[in-house]
C-alpha positions in Angstrom: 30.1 -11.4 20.8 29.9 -8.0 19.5 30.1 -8.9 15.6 27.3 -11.4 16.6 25.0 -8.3 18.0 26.0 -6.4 15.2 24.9 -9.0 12.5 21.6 -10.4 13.7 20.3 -6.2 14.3 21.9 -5.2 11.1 21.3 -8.4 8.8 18.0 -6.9 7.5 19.3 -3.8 5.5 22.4 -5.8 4.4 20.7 -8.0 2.9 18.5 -5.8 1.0 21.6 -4.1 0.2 22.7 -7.4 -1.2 19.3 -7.6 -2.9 19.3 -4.0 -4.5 22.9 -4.3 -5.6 22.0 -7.6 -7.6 18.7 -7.0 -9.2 16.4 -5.3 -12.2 15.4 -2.1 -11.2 12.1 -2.6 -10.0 13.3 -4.9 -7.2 16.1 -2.2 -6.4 13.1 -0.2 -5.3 11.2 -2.8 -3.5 14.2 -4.1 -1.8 15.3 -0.4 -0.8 12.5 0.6 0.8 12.0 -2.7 2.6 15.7 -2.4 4.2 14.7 1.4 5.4 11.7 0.5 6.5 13.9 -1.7 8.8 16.4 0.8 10.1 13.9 3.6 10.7 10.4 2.2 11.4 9.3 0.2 14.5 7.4 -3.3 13.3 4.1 -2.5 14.4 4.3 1.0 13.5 1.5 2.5 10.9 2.2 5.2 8.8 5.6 3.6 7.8 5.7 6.8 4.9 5.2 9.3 7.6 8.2 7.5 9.4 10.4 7.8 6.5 9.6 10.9 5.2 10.9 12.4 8.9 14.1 10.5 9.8 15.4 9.9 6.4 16.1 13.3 5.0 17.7 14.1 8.6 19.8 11.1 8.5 20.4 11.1 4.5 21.0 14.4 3.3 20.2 14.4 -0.4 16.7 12.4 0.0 14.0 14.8 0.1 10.3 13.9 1.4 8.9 14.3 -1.8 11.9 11.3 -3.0 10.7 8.6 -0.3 6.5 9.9 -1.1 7.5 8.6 -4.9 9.5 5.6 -3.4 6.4 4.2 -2.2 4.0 5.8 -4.9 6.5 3.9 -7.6 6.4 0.6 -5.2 2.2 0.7 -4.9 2.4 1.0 -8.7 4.4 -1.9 -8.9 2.5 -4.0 -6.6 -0.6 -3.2 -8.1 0.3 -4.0 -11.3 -0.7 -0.1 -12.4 3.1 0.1 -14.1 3.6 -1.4 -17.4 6.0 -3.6 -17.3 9.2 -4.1 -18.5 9.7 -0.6 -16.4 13.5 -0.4 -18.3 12.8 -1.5 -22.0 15.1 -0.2 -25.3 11.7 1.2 -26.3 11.4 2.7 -22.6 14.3 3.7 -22.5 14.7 7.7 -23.3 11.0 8.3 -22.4 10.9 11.1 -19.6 9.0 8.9 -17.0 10.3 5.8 -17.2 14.0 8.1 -16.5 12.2 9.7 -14.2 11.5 6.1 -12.3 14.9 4.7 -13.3 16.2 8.0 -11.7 14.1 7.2 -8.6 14.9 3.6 -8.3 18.2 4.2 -7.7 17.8 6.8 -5.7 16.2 4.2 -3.1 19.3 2.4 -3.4 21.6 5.1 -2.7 19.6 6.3 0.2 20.1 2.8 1.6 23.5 2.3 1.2 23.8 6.0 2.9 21.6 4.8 5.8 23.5 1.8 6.5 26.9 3.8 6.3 25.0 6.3 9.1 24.4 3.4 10.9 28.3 2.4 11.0 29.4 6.3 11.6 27.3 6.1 14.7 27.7 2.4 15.7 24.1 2.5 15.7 21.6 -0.9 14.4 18.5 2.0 14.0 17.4 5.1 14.0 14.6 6.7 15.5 12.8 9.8 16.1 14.1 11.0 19.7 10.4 13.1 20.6 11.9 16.3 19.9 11.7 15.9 15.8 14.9 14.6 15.4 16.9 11.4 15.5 18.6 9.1 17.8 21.0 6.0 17.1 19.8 2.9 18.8 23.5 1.2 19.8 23.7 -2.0 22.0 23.5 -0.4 25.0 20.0 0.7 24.3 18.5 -3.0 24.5 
């Protein structure tokens, strides 16, 4: 019953764990920020950055604001097609930006996998801002 709870509130960021871990770069990115947005926004939130750029650094020490505001700078670029693509090229591949995006692609990443090991420290499924600018673990018993 419990492992049940656990995996339909937790399957979101596990799986875009599973995503980042098996992917090019660029996905790594989209896939991270789609599996934090899962764990530390509400659905019909706006201002999903704003979110981030408040819980995460609490949660994830090591992620700074300025890391998530490039996460999502990288990912409109991306989306947009304003990036030339491949992003990670031989003839990329020692040019300061595109390390400089590399760098932050797998930054994402890490700051996922830190997030969902947060979430099993506190036997939490999200995390929130609790009103007072900080956070608070959603658990089971908060349903």
């Amino acid at each position: 019953h419990k492992y049940v709870w656990k995996k339909q509130n937790t399957s979101v960021p596990i799986t875009a764990l599973s995503y980042v871990m098996n992917r090019m770069p660029i996905e790594q990115l989209i896939y991270a920020v789609i599996g934090l947005e899962s764990v530390y926004v509400s659905k019909n939130q706006k201002h999903k950055q704003e979110q981030l750029k408040l819980l995460l650094p609490q949660a994830c020490p090591g992620i700074t604001q300025e890391d998530i505001g490039r996460f999502y700078s990288l990912r409109s670029e991306l989306i947009h097609g304003d990036l030339p693509l491949p992003v990670c090229s031989e003839e990329t591949h020692f040019d300061p930006e595109s390390m400089l995006n590399r760098q932050c692609f797998t930054k994402a990443g890490v700051a996922l996998i830190m997030t969902l090991r947060t979430l099993v420290e506190h036997n939490a499924f999200r995390i929130r801002n609790n009103g007072a600018g900080g956070i608070r673990y959603l658990q089971e018993s908060d349903l």
